[in-house]
VOBA-1610 file (N, C-alpha, C; in pm, whole numbers, padded with zeros to 5 digits, always signed):
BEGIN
Unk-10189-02298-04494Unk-10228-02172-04434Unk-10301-02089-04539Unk-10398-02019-04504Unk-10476-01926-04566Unk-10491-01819-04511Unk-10465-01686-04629Unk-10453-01506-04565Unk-10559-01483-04618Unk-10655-01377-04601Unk-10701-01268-04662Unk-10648-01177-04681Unk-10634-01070-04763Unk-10574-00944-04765Unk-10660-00892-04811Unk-10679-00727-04795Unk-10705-00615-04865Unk-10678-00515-04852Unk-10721-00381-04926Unk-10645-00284-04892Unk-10687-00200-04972Unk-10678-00002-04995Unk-10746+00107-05027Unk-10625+00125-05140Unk-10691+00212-05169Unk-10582+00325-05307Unk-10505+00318-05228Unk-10425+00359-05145Unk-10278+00397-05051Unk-10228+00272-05096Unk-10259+00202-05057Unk-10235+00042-05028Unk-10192-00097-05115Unk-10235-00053-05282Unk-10209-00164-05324Unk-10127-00208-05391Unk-09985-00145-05400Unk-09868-00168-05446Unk-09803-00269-05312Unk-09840-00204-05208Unk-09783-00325-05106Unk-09829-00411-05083Unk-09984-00452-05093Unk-10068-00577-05118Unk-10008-00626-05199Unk-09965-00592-05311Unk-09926-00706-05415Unk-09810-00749-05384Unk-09726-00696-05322Unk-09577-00711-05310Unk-09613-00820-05182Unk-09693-00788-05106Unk-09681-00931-04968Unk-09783-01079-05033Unk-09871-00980-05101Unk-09932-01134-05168Unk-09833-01234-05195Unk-09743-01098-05307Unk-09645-01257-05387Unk-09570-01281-05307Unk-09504-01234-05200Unk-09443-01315-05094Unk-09500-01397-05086Unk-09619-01416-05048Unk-09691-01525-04922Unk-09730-01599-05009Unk-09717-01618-05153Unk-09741-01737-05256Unk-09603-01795-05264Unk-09508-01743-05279Unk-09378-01764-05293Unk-09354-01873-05185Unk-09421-01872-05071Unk-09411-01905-04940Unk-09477-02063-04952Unk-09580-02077-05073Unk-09677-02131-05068Unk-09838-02123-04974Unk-09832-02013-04981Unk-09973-01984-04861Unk-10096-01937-04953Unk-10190-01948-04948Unk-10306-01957-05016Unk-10368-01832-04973Unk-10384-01749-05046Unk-10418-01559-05015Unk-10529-01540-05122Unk-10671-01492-05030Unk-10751-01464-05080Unk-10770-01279-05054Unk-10777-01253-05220Unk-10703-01086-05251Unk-10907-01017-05227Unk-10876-00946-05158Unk-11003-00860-05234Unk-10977-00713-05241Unk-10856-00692-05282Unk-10846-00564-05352Unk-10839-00462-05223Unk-10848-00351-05309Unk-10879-00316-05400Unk-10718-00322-05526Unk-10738-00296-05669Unk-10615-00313-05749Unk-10604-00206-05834Unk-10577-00065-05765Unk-10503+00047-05849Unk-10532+00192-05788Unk-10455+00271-05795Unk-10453+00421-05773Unk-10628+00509-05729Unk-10733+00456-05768Unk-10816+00528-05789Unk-10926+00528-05654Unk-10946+00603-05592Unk-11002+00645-05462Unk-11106+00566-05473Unk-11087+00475-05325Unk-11240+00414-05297Unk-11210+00402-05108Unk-11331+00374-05087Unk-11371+00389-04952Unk-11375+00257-04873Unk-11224+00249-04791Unk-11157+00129-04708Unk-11240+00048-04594Unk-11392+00105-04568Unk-11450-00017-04520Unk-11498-00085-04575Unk-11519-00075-04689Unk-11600-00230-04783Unk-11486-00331-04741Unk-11379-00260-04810Unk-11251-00395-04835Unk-11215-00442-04712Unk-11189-00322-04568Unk-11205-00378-04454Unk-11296-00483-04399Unk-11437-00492-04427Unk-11554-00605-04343Unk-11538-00725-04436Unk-11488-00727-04568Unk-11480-00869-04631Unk-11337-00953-04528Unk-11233-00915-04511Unk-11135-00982-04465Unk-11175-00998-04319Unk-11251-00893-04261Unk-11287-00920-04154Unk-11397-01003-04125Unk-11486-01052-04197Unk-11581-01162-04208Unk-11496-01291-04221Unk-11402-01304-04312Unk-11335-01427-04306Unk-11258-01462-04227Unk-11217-01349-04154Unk-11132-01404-04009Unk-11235-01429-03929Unk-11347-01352-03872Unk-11470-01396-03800Unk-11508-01511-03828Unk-11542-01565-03933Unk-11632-01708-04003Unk-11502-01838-04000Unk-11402-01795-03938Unk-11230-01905-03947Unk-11188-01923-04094Unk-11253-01884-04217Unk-11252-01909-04315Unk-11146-01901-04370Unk-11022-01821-04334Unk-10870-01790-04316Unk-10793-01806-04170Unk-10688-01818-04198Unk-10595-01831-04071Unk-10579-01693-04007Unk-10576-01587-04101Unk-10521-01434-04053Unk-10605-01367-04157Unk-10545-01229-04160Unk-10608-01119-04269Unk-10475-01024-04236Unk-10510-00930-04354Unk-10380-00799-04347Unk-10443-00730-04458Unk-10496-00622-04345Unk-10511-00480-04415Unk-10452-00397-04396Unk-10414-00265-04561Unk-10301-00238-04550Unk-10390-00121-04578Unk-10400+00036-04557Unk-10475+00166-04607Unk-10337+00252-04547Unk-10394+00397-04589Unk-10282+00501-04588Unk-10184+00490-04434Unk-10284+00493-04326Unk-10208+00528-04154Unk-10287+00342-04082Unk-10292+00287-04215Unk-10379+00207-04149Unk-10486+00212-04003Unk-10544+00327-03952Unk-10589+00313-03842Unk-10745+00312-03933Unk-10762+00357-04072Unk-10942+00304-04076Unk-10956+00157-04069Unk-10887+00077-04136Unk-10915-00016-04158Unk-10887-00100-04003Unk-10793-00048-03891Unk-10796-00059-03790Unk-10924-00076-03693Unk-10992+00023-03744Unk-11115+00036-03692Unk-11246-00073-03758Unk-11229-00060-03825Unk-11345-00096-03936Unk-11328-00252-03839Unk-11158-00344-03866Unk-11169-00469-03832Unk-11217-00514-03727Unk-11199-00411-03620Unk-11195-00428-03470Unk-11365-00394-03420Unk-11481-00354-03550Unk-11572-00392-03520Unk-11686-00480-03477Unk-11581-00604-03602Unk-11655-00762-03550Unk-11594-00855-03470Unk-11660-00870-03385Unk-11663-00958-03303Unk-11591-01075-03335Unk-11483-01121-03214Unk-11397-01202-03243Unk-11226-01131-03334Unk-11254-01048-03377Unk-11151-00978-03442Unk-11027-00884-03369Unk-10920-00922-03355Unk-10852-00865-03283Unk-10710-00793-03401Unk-10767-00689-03438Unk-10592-00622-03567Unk-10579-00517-03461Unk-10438-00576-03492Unk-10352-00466-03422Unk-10287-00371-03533Unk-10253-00247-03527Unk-10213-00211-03637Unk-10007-00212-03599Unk-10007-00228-03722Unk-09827-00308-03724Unk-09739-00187-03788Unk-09632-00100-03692Unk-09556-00042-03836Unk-09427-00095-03765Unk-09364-00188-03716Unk-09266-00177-03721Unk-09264-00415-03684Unk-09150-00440-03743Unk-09180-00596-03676Unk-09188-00643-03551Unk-09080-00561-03477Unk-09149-00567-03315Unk-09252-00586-03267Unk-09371-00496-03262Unk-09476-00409-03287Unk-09558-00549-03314Unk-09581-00606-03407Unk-09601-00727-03548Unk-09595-00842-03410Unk-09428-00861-03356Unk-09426-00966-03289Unk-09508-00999-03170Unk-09545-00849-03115Unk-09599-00843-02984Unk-09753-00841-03018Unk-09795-00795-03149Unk-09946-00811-03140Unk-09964-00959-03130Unk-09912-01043-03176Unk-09952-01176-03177Unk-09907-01245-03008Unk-09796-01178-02982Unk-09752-01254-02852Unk-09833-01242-02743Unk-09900-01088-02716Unk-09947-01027-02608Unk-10129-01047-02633Unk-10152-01003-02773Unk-10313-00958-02817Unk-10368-01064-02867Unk-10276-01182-02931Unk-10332-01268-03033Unk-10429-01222-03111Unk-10327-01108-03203Unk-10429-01071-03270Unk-10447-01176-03357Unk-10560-01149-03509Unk-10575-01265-03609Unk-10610-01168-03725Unk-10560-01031-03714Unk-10565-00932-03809Unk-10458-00798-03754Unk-10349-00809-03892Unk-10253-00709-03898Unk-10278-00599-03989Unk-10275-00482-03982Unk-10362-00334-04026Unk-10198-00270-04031Unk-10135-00235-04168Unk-10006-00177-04219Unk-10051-00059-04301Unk-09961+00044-04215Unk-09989+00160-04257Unk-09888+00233-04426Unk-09926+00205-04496Unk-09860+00151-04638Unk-09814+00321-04679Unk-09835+00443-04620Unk-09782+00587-04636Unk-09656+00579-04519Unk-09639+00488-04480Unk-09496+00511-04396Unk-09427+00426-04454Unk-09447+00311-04457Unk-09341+00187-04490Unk-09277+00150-04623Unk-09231+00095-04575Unk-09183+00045-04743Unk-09200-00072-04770Unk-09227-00096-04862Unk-09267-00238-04924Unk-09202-00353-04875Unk-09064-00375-04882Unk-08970-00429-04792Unk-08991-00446-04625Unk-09041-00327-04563Unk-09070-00366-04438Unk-09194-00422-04381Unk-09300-00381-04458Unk-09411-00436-04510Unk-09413-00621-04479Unk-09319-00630-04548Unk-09322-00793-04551Unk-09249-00839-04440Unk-09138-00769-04375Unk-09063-00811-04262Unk-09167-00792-04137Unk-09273-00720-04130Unk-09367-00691-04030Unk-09475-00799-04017Unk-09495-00823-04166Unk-09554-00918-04179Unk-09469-01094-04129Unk-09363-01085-04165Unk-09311-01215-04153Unk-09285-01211-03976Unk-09292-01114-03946Unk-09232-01109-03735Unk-09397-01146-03768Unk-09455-01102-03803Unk-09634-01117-03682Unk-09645-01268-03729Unk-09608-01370-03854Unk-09654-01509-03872Unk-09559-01582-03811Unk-09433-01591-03789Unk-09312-01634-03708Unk-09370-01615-03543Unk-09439-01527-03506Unk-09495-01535-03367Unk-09571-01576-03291Unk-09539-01631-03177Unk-09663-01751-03101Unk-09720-01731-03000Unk-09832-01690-02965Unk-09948-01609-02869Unk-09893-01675-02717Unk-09849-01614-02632Unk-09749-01649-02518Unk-09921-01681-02374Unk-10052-01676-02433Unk-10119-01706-02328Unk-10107-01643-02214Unk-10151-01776-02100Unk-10124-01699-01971Unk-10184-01576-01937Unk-10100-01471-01850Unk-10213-01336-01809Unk-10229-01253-01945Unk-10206-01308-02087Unk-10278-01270-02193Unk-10376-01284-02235Unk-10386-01415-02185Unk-10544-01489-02249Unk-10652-01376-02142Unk-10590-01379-02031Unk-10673-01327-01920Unk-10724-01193-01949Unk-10641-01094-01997Unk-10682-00952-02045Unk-10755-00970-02181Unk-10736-01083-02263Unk-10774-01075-02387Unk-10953-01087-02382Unk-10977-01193-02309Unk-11083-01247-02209Unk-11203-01113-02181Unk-11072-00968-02105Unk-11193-00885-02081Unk-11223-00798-02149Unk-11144-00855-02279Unk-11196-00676-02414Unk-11312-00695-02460Unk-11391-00778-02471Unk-11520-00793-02512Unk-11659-00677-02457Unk-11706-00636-02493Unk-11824-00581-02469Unk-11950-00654-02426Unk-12052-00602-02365Unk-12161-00694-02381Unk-12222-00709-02459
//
């Protein structure tokens, strides 16, 4: 399995903390930052993870910014990209069950690092239930 991750100033104390989970795990996580305190602007780091989920080049992505809803946005621009944004594992379980999503958006000013990864571990533990899902999923597209 292969992740992308990235993530803003808010964000990258809990990037690192799910990275090394998901190595720990043995999963192959391609980081693109950002890596420290200092203000930068969350759609760059948003359209790289979101290109590699677009291009299959990863299995998933997880972007993590302050309320996570920019990077929410940013992902849900390209085509083929479905992040749901995740704060709780429930939440996590049902984006994948209901949306199939293939991008989780963690809002890293609420959570804690710890839940972070439990949100993360409900959304990879979960299996896209199809059916009248596929069917609604079918009509989110634009022309």
């Amino acid at each position: 399995m292969k992740v992308a991750i990235a993530c803003d100033h808010a964000g990258y104390e809990l990037k690192d903390y799910i990275k090394n989970n998901l190595k720990q795990q043995n999963i192959e996580v391609v980081d693109y930052g950002t890596n420290g305190p200092d203000s930068v602007d969350y759609p760059y780091f948003g359209h790289k993870v979101s290109l590699d989920v677009e291009s299959l080049k990863v299995d998933f992505g997880i972007l993590i910014c302050g309320t996570a809803n920019g990077m929410a946005m940013t992902a849900n621009k390209h085509k083929g990209v479905r992040c749901g944004l995740c704060w709780t594992p429930e939440i996590a379980s049902l984006t994948k069950q209901h949306n199939n999503a293939n991008v989780i958006a963690l809002p890293a000013r609420f959570i804690s690092k710890e839940e972070g990864w439990k949100i993360t571990e409900a959304y990879m533990n979960a299996e896209f239930e199809g059916g009248r899902h596929q069917n609604r999923i079918d009509k989110m597209h634009c022309a």
